[in-house]
N, C-alpha and C positions, 0 to 999 in steps of 0.2 A: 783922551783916555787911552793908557796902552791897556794892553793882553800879555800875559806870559802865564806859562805854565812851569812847573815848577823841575817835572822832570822831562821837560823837552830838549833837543838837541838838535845841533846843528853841524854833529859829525858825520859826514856822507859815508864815511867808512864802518859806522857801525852796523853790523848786523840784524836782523829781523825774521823773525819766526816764518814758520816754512812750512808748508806738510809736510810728514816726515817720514821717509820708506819704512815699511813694516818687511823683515824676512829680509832674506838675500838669495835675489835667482843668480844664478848661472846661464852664461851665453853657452850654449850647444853650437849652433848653426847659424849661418846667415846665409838668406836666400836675395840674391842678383839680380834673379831674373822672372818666374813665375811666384803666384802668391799665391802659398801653401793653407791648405785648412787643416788636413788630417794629419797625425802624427799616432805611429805605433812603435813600439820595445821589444823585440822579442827578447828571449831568456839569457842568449847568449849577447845582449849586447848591441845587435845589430838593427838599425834605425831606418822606418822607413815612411815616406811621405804621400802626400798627393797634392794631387791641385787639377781643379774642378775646368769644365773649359768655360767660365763665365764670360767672355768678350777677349781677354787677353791673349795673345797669340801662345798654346801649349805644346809645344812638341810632343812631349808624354804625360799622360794625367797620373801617373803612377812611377814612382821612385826609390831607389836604395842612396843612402849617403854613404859612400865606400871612399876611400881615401882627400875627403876633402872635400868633394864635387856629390853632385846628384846624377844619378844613372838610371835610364828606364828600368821597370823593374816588373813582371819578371823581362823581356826585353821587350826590343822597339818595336818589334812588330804587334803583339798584342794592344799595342799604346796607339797603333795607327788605325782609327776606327773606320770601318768599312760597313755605310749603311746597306750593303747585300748580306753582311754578316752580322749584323748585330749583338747573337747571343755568343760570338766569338771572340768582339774585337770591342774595346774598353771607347765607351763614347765620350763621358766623363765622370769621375770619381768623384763622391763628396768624403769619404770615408774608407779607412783600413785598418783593420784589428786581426792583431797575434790571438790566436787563441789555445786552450790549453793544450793541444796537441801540434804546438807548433807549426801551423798551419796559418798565414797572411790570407785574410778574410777582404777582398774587396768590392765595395758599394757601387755600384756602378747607376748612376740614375738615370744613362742615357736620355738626359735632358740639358744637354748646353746651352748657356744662357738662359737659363728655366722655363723653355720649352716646354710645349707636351713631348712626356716622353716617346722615342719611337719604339713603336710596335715590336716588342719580341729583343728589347734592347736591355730593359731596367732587369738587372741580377744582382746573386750574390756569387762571384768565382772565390776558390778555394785554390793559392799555391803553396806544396811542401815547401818549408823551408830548409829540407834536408838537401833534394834534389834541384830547387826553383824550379818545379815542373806544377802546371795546373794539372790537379787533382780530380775537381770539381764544380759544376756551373752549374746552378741554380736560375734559371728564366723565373721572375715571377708572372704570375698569373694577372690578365687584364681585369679579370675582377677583383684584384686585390690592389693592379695599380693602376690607377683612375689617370683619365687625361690629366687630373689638375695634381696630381701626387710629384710630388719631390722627395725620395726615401732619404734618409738625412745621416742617421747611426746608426749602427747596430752592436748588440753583444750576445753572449753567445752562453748556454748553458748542453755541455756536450752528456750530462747526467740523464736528460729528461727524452724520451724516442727513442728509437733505435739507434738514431747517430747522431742524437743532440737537435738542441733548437736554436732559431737564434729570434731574437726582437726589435722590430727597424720603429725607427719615428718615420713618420711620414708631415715634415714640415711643412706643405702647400702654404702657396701666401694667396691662392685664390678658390679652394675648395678643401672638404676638409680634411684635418686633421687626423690621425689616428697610429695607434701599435700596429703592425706588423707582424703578425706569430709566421715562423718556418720551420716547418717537418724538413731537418737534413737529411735523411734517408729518401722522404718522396718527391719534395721537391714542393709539396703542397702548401699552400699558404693562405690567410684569412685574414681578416681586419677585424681590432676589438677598438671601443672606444670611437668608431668614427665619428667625426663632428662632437663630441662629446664636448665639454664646456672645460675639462682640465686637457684636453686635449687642442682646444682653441686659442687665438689669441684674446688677451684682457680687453676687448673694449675700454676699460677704459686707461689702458697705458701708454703713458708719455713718455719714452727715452729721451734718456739727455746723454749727448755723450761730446766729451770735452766743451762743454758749456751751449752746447747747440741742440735742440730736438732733432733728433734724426727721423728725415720723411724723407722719400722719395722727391726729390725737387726738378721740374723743368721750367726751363725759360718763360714767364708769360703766364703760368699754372700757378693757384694755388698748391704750397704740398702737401702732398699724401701719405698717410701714414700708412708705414712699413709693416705689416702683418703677417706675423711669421707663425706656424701653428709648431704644434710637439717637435722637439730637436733635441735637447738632450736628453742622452738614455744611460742608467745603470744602472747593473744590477748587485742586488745586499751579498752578500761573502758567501750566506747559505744559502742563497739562491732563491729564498721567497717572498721577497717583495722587487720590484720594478720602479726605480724613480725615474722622474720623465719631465720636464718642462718644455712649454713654448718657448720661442724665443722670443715673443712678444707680451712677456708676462714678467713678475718678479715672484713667483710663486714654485715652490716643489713639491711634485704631486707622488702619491705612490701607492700601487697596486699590487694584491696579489698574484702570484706569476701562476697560480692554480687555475684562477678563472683565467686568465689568457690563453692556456695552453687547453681548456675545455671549450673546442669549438661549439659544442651545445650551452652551453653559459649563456643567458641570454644578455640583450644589450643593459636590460634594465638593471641585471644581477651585480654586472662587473660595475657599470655605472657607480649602483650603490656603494661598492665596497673600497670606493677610491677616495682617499686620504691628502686632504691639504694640511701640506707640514706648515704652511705660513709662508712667508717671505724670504730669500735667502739671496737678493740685488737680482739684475739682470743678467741671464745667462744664454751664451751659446752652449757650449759643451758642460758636458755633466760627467763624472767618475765616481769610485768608489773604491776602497782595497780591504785588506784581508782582514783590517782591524775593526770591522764595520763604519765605517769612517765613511762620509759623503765628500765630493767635490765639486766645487762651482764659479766657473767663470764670473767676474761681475765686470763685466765692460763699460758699465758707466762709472766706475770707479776706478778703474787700471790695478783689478784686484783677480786674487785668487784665494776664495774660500773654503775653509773647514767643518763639516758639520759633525758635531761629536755622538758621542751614544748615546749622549742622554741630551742630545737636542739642540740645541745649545749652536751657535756657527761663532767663528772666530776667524779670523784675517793671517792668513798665513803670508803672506806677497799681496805687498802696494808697491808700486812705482811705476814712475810715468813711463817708461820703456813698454809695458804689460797693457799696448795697442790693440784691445779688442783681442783677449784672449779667446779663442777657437778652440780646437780640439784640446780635451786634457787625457794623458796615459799613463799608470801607474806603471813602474817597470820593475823588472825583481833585484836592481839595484839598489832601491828605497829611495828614489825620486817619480818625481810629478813632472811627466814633460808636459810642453804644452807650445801652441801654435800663438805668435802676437801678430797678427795680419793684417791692419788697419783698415778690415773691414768696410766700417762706416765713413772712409776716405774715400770710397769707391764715387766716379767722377755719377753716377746715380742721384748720390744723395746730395749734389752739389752745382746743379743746371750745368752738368756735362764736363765737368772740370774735375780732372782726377787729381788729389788732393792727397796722394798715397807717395810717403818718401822710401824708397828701397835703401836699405836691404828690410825685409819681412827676417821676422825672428823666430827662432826655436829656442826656446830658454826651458829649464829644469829647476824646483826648490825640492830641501831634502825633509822627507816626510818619515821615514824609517817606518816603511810597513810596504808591503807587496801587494801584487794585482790579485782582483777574483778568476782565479781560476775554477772551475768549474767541471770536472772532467770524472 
């Protein structure tokens, strides 16, 4: 008995369906040498980086890209961390945001390798970008950051206080979760949402990324899964709601920035008043710009998501380049920069085998809408 079918072939040359990029990024940057998480725009143009000291050897956790190269930024010496100095000298950055006073906001979690942070280390410094002079240093408070705190984003609304507020995630992957409120003027700061259940990770979430669950894997071990609490943070155009996700979730959550900013709010109050939009893939970084428009990494997809006004997401950038999208910045060019870091290559998740090809990427898609500024 034969077999045949009718429209089968036996042309090796012919073609066969593919998935198919959605969007078209743009290469900005390629990084050589350290792997970049954060990415900021300021107004005029100028681009600036970071990179966390997670195991890799960092000379500087903070960067400007000026003619082609990365350069400590503001210079080498603040980058060289000195634990006699801690609220002076940068231990390692997860994060750095322009904000509307022209001002480079950086996160500093003095937790390397994520660590408990040291003592009198985890801030927020402020440098003009007029001068590159530090302005500003913000120490937080040890009872706002917990041995097991990792402060992850922040942004910033310079309307609300005497000199504005700004709202950090505090991502731990071993205690919990929560917002971050800071009085710019005092310096003072509180926790809303601690441990709270939109602030934690999904029990019951499985990351897949490039066809593999991502767990912490060692030699000999069962693996463990990866448990990342609240990490992306944005905020709405007018400033009154707060979106926020874990990283170990598929869910975007969002709050009003009233009761955050009312330290008498009780826990049970703001609890209530918080809002599951639903699903929106997996995300590390979160944004937002002027047209009320959400954004969101999806790393298990090699995507970059839209969420419209009236609810709705849509796929702006698919393609296989788009390695564990990390931070995303709106800039007032009307692009979406964003960080592809191959995060989950990290030799961690893989019984000690770093499985990450350099160059890490900075890539941009054009969005035609601007950042929230806030001032």
């Amino acid at each position: 008995m034969t077999h045949s079918t009718s429209s089968g072939s036996t042309n090796t040359g012919s073609r066969v369906a593919t998935d198919r990029p959605i969007g078209r990024i743009e290469s900005v940057f390629e990084f050589h040498d350290d792997m970049p998480t954060g990415v900021s725009v300021a107004a005029d143009g100028r681009i600036f980086v970071n990179f966390p000291r997670w195991g890799d050897e960092v000379p500087f956790t903070v960067g400007e890209i000026r003619n082609g190269k990365v350069v400590p930024y503001p210079d080498a010496a603040i980058n060289t961390f000195d634990p006699k100095h801690p609220g002076q000298t940068l231990g390692s950055v997860q994060s750095i945001v322009v904000d509307a006073a022209n001002r480079l906001w950086i996160l500093d979690t003095a937790a390397p390798k994520f660590s408990t942070p040291v003592p009198g280390g985890a801030k927020l410094v402020a440098v003009d970008l007029g001068t590159n002079k530090v302005v500003k240093t913000i120490v937080l408070a040890p009872e706002t950051v917990l041995p097991t705190t990792y402060i992850n984003d922040v942004r910033f609304d310079l309307r609300k206080g005497k000199a504005g507020m700004a709202f950090i995630t505090d991502s731990s992957v071993s205690g919990p979760g929560a917002i971050i409120v800071v009085d710019l003027a005092t310096g003072e700061s509180w926790r809303k949402l601690s441990g709270d259940a939109s602030t934690s990770p999904d029990p019951a979430f499985v990351p897949v990324v490039e066809g593999e669950r991502l767990a912490v894997r060692e030699k000999g071990k069962a693996p463990a899964p990866f448990n990342v609490a609240s990490d992306g943070i944005a905020l709405s155009a007018d400033g009154a709601t707060l979106y926020y996700c874990p990283l170990s979730s598929r869910h975007l959550y969002a709050v009003p920035t009233a009761l955050l900013l009312d330290r008498h709010a009780s826990d049970e109050a703001v609890a209530r008043a918080v809002v599951d939009l639903g699903e929106k893939g997996a995300s590390d970084g979160l944004e937002a710009d002027d047209k009320g428009r959400v954004y969101a990494g999806d790393y298990e997809r090699n995507s970059i998501r839209q969420r419209q006004v009236d609810g709705e997401w849509v796929t702006i950038a698919h393609d296989p380049r788009i390695l564990w999208p990390d931070t995303l910045s709106v800039a007032t060019d009307g692009y979406l920069y964003f960080t592809a870091n191959q995060l989950h290559r990290q030799a961690q998740f893989h019984e000690g085998k770093d499985l990450r090809q350099k160059p890490y990427s900075l890539f941009r898609v054009k969005i035609d809408a601007g950042p929230v500024l806030l001032k």
